[in-house]
MIDO-794647 format. One record per residue (C-alpha): x, y, z; residue number from 0. Coordinates in nm, 2 decimals, decimal comma, padded with zeros to 4 digits. Example, Ala and Ser with C-alpha at 12.3 -4.5 7.8 and 13.67 -1.06 7.14 Angstrom:
BEGIN
X | Y | Z | num
01,23 | -00,45 | 00,78 | 0
01,37 | -00,11 | 00,71 | 1
END
This chain:
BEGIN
X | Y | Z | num
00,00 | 00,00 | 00,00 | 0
00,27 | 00,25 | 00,06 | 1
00,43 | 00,20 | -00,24 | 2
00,07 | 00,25 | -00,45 | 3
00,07 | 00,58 | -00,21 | 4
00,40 | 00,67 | -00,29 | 5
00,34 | 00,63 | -00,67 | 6
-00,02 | 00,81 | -00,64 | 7
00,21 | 01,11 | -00,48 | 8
00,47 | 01,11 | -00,73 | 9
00,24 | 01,10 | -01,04 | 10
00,06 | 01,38 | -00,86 | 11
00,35 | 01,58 | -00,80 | 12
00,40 | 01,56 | -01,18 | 13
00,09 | 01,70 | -01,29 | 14
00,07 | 02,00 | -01,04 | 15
00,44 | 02,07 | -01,16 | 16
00,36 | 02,05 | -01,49 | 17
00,04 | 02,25 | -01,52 | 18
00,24 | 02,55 | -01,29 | 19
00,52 | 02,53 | -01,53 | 20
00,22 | 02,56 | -01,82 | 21
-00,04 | 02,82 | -01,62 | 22
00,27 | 03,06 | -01,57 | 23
00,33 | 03,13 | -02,00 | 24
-00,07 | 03,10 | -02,05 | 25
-00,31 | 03,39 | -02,09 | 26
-00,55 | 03,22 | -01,89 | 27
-00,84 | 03,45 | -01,98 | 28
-00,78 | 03,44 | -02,31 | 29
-00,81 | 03,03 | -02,28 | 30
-01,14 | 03,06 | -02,02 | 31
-01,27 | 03,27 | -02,34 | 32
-01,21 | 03,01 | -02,58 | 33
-01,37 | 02,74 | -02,37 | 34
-01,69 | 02,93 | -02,26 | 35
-01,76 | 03,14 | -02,57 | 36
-01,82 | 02,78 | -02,81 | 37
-02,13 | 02,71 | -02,96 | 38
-02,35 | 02,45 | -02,82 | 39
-02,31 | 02,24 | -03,17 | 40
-01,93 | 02,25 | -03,10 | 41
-01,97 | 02,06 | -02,77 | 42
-02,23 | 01,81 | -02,85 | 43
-02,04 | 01,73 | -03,17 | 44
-01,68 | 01,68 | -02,99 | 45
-01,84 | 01,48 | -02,72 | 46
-02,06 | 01,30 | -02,97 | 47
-01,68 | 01,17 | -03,13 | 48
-01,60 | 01,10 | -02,81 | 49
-01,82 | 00,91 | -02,70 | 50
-01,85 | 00,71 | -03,04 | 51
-01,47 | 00,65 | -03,00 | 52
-01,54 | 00,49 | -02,68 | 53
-01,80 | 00,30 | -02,86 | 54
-01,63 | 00,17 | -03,14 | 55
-01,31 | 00,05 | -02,88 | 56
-01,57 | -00,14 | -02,67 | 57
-01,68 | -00,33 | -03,01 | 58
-01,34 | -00,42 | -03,09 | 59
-01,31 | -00,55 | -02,78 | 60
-01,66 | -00,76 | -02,82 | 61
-01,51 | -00,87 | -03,13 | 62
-01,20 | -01,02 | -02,93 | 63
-01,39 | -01,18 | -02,68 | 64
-01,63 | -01,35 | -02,97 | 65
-01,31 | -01,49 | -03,12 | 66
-01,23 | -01,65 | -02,78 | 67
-01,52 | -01,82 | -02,72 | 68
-01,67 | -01,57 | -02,49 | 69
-02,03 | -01,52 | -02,56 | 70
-02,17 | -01,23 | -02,36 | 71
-02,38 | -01,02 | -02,56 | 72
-02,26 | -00,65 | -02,68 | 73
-02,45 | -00,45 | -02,48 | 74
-02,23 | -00,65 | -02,14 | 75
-01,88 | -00,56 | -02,32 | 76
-01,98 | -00,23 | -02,34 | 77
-02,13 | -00,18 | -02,01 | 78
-01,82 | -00,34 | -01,86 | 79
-01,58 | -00,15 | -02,13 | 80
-01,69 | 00,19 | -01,95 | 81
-01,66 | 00,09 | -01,61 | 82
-01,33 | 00,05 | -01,70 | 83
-01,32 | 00,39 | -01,87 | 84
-01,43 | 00,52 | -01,53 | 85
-01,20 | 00,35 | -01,36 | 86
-00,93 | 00,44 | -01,56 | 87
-00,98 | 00,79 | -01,47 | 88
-01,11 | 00,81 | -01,13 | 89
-00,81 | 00,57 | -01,01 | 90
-00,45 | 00,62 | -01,03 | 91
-00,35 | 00,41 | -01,33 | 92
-00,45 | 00,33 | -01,68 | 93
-00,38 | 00,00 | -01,55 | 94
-00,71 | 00,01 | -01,33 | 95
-00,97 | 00,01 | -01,66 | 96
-00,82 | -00,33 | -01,73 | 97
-00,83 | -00,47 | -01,41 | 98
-01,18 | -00,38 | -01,36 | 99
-01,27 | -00,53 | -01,73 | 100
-01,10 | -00,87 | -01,62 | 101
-01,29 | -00,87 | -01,25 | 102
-01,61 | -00,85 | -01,42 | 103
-01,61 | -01,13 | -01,67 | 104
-01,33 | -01,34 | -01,54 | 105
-01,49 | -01,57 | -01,30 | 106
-01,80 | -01,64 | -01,54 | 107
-01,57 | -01,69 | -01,86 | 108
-01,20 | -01,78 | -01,70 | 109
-00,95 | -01,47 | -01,62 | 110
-00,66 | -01,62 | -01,90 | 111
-00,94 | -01,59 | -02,17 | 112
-01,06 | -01,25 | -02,02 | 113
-00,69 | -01,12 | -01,97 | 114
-00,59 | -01,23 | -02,36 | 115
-00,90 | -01,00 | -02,52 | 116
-00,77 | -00,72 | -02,25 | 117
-00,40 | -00,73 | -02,32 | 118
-00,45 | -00,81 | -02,71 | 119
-00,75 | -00,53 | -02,73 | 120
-00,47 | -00,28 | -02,51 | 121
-00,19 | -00,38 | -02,78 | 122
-00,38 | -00,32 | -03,06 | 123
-00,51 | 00,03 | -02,97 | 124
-00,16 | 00,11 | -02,86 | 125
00,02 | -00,01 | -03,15 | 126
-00,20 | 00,06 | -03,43 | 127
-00,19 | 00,43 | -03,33 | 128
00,20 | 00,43 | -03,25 | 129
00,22 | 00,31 | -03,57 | 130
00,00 | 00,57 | -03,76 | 131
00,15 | 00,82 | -03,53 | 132
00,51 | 00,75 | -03,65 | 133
00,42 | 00,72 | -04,00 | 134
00,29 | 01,07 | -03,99 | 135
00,56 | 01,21 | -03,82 | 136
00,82 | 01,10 | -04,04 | 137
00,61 | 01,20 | -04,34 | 138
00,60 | 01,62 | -04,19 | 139
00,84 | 01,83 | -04,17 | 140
01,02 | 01,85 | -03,86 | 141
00,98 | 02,18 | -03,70 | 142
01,14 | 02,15 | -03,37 | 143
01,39 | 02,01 | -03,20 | 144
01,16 | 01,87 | -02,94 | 145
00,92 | 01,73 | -03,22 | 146
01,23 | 01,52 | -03,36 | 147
01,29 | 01,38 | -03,01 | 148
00,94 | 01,29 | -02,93 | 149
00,91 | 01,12 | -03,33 | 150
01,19 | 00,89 | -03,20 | 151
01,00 | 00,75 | -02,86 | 152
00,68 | 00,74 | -03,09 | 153
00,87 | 00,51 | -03,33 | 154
01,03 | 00,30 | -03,03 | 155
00,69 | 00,25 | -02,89 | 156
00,55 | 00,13 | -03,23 | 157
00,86 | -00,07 | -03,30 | 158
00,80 | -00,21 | -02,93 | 159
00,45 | -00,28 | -02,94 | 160
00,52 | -00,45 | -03,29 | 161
00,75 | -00,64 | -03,17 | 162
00,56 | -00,78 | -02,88 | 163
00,26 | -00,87 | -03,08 | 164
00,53 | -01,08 | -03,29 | 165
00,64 | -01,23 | -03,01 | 166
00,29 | -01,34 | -02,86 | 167
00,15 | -01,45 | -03,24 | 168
00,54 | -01,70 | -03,24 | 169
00,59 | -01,79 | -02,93 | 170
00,94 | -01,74 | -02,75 | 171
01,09 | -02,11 | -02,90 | 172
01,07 | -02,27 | -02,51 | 173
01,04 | -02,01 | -02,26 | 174
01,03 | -02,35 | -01,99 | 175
01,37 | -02,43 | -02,07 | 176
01,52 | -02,09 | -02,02 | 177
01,32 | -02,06 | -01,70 | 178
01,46 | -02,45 | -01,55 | 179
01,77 | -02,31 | -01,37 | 180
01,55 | -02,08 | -01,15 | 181
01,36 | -02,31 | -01,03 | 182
01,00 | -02,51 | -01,04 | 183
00,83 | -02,15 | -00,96 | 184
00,99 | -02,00 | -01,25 | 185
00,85 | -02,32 | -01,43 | 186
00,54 | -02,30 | -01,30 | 187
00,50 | -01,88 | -01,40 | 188
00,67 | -01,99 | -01,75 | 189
00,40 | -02,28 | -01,82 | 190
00,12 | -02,00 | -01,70 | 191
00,30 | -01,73 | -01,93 | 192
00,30 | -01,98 | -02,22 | 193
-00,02 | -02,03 | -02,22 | 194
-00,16 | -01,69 | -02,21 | 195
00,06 | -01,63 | -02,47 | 196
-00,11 | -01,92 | -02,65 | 197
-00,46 | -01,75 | -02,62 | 198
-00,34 | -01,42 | -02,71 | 199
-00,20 | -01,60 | -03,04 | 200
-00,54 | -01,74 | -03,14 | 201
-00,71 | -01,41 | -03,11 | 202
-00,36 | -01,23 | -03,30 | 203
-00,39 | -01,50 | -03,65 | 204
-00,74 | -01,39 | -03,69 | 205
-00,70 | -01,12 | -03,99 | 206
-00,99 | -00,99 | -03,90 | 207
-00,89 | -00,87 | -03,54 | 208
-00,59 | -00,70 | -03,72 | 209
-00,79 | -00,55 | -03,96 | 210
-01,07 | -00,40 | -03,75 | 211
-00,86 | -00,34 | -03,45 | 212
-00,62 | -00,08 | -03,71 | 213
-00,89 | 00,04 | -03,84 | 214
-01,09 | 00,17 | -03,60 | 215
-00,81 | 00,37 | -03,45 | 216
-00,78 | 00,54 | -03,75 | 217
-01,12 | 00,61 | -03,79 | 218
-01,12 | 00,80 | -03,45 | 219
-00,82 | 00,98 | -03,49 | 220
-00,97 | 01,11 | -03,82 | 221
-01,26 | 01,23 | -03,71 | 222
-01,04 | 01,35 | -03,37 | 223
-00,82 | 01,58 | -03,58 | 224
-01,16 | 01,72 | -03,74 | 225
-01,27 | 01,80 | -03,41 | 226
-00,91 | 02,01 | -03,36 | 227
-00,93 | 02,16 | -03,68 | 228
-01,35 | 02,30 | -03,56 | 229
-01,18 | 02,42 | -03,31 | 230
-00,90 | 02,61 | -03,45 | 231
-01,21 | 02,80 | -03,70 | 232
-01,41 | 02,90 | -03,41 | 233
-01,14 | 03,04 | -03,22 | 234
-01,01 | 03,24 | -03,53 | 235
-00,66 | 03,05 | -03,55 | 236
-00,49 | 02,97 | -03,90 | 237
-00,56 | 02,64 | -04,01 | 238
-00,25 | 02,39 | -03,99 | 239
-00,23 | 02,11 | -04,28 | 240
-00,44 | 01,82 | -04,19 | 241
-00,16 | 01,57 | -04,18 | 242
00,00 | 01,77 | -03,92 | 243
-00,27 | 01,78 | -03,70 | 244
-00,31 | 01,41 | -03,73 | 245
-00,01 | 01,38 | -03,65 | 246
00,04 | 01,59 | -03,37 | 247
-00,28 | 01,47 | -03,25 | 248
-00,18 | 01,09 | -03,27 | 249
00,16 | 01,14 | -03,14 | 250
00,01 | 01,33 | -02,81 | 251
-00,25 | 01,03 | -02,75 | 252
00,06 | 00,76 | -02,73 | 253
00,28 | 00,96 | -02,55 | 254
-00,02 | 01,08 | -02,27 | 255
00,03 | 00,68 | -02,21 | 256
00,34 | 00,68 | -01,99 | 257
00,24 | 00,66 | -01,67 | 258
00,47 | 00,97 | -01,56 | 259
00,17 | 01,17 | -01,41 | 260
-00,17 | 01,13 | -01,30 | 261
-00,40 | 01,01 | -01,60 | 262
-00,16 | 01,17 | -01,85 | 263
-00,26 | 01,52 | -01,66 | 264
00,00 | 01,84 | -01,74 | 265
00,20 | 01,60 | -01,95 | 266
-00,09 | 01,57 | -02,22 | 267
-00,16 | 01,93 | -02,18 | 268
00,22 | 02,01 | -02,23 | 269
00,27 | 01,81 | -02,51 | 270
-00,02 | 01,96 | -02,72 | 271
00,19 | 02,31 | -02,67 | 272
00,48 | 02,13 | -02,80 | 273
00,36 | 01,99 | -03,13 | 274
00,07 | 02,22 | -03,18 | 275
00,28 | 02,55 | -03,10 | 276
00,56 | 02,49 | -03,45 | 277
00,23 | 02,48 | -03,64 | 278
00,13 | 02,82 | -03,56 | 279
-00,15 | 02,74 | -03,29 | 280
-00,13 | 02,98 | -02,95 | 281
-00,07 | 02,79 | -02,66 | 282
-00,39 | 02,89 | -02,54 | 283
-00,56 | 02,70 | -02,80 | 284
-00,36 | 02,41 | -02,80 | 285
-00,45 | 02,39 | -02,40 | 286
-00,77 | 02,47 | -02,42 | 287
-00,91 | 02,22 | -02,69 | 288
-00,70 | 01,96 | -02,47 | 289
-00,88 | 02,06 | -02,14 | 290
-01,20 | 02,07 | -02,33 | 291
-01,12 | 01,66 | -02,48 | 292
-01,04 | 01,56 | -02,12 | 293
-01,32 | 01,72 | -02,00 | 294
-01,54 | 01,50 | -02,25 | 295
-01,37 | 01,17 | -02,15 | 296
-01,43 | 01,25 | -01,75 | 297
-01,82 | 01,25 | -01,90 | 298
-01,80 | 00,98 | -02,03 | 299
-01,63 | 00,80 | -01,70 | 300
-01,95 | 00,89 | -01,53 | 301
-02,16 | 00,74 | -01,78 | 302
-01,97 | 00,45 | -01,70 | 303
-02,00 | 00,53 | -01,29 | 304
-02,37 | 00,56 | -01,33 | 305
-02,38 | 00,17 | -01,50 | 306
-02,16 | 00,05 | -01,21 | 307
-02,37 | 00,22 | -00,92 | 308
-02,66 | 00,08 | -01,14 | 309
-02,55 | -00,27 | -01,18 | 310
-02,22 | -00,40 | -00,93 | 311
-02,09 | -00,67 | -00,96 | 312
-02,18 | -00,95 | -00,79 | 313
-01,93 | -01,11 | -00,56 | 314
-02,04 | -01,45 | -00,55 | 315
-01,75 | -01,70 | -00,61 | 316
-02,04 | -01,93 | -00,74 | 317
-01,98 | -01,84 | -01,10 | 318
-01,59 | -01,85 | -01,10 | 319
-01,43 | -02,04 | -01,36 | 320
-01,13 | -02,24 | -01,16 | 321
-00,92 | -02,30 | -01,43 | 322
-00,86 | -01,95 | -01,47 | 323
END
């Protein structure tokens, strides 16, 4: 526990840091008038995307857990899929979404099946847009120092993520035998490992999964970098080539995921001044259409609040699936 507390400070610390370093080169009225002065279309729009996006990610994960065997009906992946969006916003980790995903369906349908669709459905939304995002970047121009640097980690995090879908569709080539000189607990974890790995594979050769689970990322981030571009009219700021909004837009989305601060607070917010400021966009916008996205997805989250407080999950072991 002290170490989750000690993490929850530290991330926290981050943030506060992060948006004083931001607030203090900000015309803060000037970014309350942006925010208060849009038209009512312009919100229900943007959190219509939003919302969709969520939507659409809760789908492909149906999707994944139909491969698997898993028959719950749509309607129960999505209900669970935004509890976990609520989670993963109300608690201190992106980690907590997941967990909460794999609580509610793991002891009807087995935890190693459930666990598969979560860390396959995580790895697809993760790489597919690393991948897009790096694409982009190295298709603009580099107009910063800092954007050069932050094209780099994009590109290791989609060469990562690539790489570790590679390895879970292949297999290691006897991760037992590596793990015999530690011991039969190593063993033991190994032989566990191997064959989560194993459902993870049969969910990874579907062409399908590939297919859909790219594809609606890019979708999303389409329509997303609309929604910035909206933005940028109403608030009277030059419009920056589509491609580089996509791309600045993508790139900000992977790099929110390291778990530096608290939800990606002040470090999302800092990046979109980074990448959005070379393209001729005042800070205040690029902060302000930020706050405004965040602000949608923390609506969302109580959307999926409501549906827990609605419907908790039961905590009868009754159900549980001991194989795991």
């Amino acid at each position: 526990m002290s170490k989750r507390l000690a993490l929850l400070a530290g991330q926290s610390a981050v943030s506060i840091a992060l948006l004083a370093w931001l607030v203090r080169g900000l015309d803060t009225h000037a970014l309350g008038r942006l925010l208060v002065t849009l038209p009512l279309w312009y919100y229900v729009a943007s959190l219509g995307v939003i919302v969709g996006g969520q939507i659409l990610y809760a789908w492909r994960w149906w999707l994944l857990l139909s491969v698997a065997g898993v028959d719950v009906s749509l309607g129960t992946a999505i209900r669970s899929y935004l509890i976990g969006v609520f989670a993963n916003n109300f608690l201190p980790s992106t980690i907590g979404g997941d967990a909460t995903k794999i609580y509610y369906l793991g002891r009807e349908h087995g935890y190693r099946t459930i666990v598969a669709t979560v860390v396959v459905d995580r790895m697809l939304g993760l790489g597919s847009l690393a991948v897009f995002a790096a694409a982009a970047a190295w298709f603009v121009p580099a107009l910063s120092a800092r954007f050069v640097a932050l094209r780099l980690v994009v590109t290791a995090v989609a060469v990562g993520v690539c790489a570790f879908i590679t390895l879970a569709t292949v297999g290691t080539g006897g991760a037992q035998r590596w793990l015999a000189p530690f011991g039969r607990t190593a063993i033991g974890l190994g032989e566990k490992l191997k064959r989560l790995r194993l459902s993870m594979a049969l969910l990874l050769r579907q062409r399908r999964v590939l297919a859909y689970g790219a594809g609606l990322v890019l979708v999303y981030f389409l329509a997303l970098s609309l929604v910035y571009l909206w933005f940028m009219d109403i608030g009277g700021t030059a419009r920056p080539p589509f491609v580089a909004v996509f791309t600045a837009v993508t790139m900000t989305a992977v790099l929110s995921n390291v778990p530096i601060s608290l939800n990606g607070l002040g470090v999302r917010e800092q990046l979109h001044v980074w990448l959005f400021a070379p393209l001729g966009v005042p800070n205040e916008v690029a902060v302000a259409i930020s706050l405004l996205l965040f602000g949608h997805i923390l609506v969302t989250s109580l959307a999926g609040m409501v549906l827990w407080l609605v419907q908790p999950a039961t905590t009868s072991a009754a159900t549980a699936d001991p194989r795991g």
